[in-house]
C-alpha positions in Angstrom: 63.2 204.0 150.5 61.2 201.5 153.0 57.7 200.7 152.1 55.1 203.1 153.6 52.3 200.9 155.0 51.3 202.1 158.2 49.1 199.3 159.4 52.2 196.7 158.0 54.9 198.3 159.8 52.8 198.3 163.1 51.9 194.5 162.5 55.9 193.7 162.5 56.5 195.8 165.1 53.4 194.3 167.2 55.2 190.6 166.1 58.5 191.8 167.4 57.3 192.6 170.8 54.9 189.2 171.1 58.3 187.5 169.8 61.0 189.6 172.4 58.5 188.6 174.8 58.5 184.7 174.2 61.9 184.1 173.0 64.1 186.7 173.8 66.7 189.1 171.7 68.2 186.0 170.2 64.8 184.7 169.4 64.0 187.6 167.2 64.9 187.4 163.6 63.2 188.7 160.2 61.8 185.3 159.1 60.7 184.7 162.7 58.7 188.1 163.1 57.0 187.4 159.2 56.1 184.3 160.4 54.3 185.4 163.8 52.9 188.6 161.7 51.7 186.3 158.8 53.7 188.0 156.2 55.2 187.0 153.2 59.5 186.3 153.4 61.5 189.6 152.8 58.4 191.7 154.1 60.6 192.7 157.4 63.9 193.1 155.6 62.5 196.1 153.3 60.4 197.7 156.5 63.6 197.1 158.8 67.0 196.2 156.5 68.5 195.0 160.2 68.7 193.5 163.3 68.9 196.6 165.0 66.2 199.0 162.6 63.8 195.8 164.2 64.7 195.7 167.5 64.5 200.0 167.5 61.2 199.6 166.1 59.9 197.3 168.8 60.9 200.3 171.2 58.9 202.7 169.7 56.2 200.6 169.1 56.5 199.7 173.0 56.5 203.4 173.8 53.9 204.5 171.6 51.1 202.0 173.2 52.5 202.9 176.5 52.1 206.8 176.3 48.5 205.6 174.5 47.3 203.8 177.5 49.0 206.2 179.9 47.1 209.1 177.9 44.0 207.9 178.5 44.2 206.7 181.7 44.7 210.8 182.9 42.1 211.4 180.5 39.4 209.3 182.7 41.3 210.7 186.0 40.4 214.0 184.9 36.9 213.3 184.1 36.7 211.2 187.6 39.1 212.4 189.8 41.8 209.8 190.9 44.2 209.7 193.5 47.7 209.1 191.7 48.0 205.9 194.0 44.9 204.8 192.2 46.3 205.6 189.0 50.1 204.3 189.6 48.0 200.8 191.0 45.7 200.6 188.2 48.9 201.2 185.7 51.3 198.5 187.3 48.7 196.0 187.8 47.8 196.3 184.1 51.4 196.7 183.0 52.2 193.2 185.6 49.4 191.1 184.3 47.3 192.3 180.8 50.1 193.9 179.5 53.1 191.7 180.9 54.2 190.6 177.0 55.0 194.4 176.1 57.0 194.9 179.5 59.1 191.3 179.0 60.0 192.9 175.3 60.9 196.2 176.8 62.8 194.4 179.3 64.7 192.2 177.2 65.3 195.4 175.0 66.7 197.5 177.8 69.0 194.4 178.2 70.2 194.3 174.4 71.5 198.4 174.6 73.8 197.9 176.8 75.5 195.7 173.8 74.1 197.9 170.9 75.3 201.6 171.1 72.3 202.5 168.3 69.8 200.7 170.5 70.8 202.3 173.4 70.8 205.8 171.7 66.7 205.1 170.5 66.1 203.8 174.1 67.4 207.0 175.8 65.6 209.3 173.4 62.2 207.6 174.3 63.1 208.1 177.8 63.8 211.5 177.3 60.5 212.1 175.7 59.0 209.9 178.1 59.8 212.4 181.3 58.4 215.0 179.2 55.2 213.0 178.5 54.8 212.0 182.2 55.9 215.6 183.7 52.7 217.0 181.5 50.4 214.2 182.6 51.3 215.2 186.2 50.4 218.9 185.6 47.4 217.9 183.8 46.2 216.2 186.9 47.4 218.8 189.3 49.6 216.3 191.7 51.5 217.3 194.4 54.9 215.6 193.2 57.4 218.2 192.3 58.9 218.5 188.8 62.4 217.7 190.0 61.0 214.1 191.5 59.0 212.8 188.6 62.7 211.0 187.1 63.0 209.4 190.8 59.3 208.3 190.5 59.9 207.0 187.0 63.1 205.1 188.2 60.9 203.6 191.0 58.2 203.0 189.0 60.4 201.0 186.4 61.8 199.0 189.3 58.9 198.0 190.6 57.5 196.9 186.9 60.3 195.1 186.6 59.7 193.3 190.0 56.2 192.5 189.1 56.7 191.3 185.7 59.6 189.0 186.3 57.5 187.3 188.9 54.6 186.7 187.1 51.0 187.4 186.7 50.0 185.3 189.6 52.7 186.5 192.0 50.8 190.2 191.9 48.5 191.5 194.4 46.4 194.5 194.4 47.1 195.1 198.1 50.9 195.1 197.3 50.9 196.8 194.7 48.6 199.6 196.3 51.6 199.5 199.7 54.5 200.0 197.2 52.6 202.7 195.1 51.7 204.6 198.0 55.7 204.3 199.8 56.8 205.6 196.1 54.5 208.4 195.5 54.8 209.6 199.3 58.9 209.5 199.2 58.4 211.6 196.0 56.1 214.5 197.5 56.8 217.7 198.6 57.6 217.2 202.1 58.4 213.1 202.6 62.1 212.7 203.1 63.1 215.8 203.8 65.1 216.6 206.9 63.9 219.9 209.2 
């Protein structure tokens, strides 16, 4: 049975995603991840016994802190109302810039499935719960996006993370960001789109 330290498991996991971030899938290895977590050797192997069990965990890790920040970012929209352009802008520019280490790993992670079947299974299953997360978050804060949208808005979402990330933290503007928020959320409304 893996050990059960909490705070240990999350201090690999944190390591994994600063390492996926610098150096890539191939970059990642046990000894590596001890080494950037200041752990003793063979403290990854009995949390994660492989390659994969570490790279999975990196997911979740990367999901969990996501749905964190994402949770109470709503929470403040909800106690100061926000537009969702204002909340979509805030999130990206965050996500392109403070954050830009997580989104490399999840990047670099969403690369890897398409090579690991078990990867690719953990990754779908956080996306799944992901939708569910976001679709509650967008009744919470009453927006005008309809249900069957929010997997389009996620998909444009992720593409324009992607976008921002990969160019780096100086290539993002607020003003662009803002422009391409404002062209996703109004092509996901009620009425943008639609033919008469």
């Amino acid at each position: 049975m893996p050990p059960t330290n909490p705070g240990r498991r999350r201090a690999l996991a944190d390591a994994a995603i600063d390492l996926l971030a610098s150096s890539g899938v191939h970059g990642l290895t046990h000894r590596a991840v001890e080494n950037a977590a200041d752990l003793p050797p063979g403290t990854a192997s009995n949390y994660f016994r492989s390659r994969e069990a570490l790279l999975v965990a990196a997911a979740e890790r990367i999901a969990e802190l996501h749905h964190a920040d994402t949770g109470r970012a709503v929470g403040r929209a909800v106690e100061r109302p926000a537009t969702l352009v204002d909340l979509l802008t805030e999130s990206l520019l965050t996500a392109a810039t403070t954050l830009r280490s997580r989104y490399l790993a999840i990047f670099e992670l969403q690369l890897e499935a398409t090579r690991r079947p078990v990867l690719a299974s953990a990754l779908a299953g956080l996306q799944d719960a992901a939708l569910g997360v976001t679709a509650g978050h967008h009744d919470e804060l009453g927006t005008a996006i309809p249900r069957e949208n929010i997997p389009a808005l996620i998909m444009l979402y992720s593409g324009a993370l992607f976008t921002l990330v990969s160019a780096g933290p100086d290539g993002v503007s607020r003003d662009a960001v803002r422009s391409t928020v404002q062209v996703m959320v109004d092509g996901c409304g009620t009425d943008a789109g639609r033919r008469p």
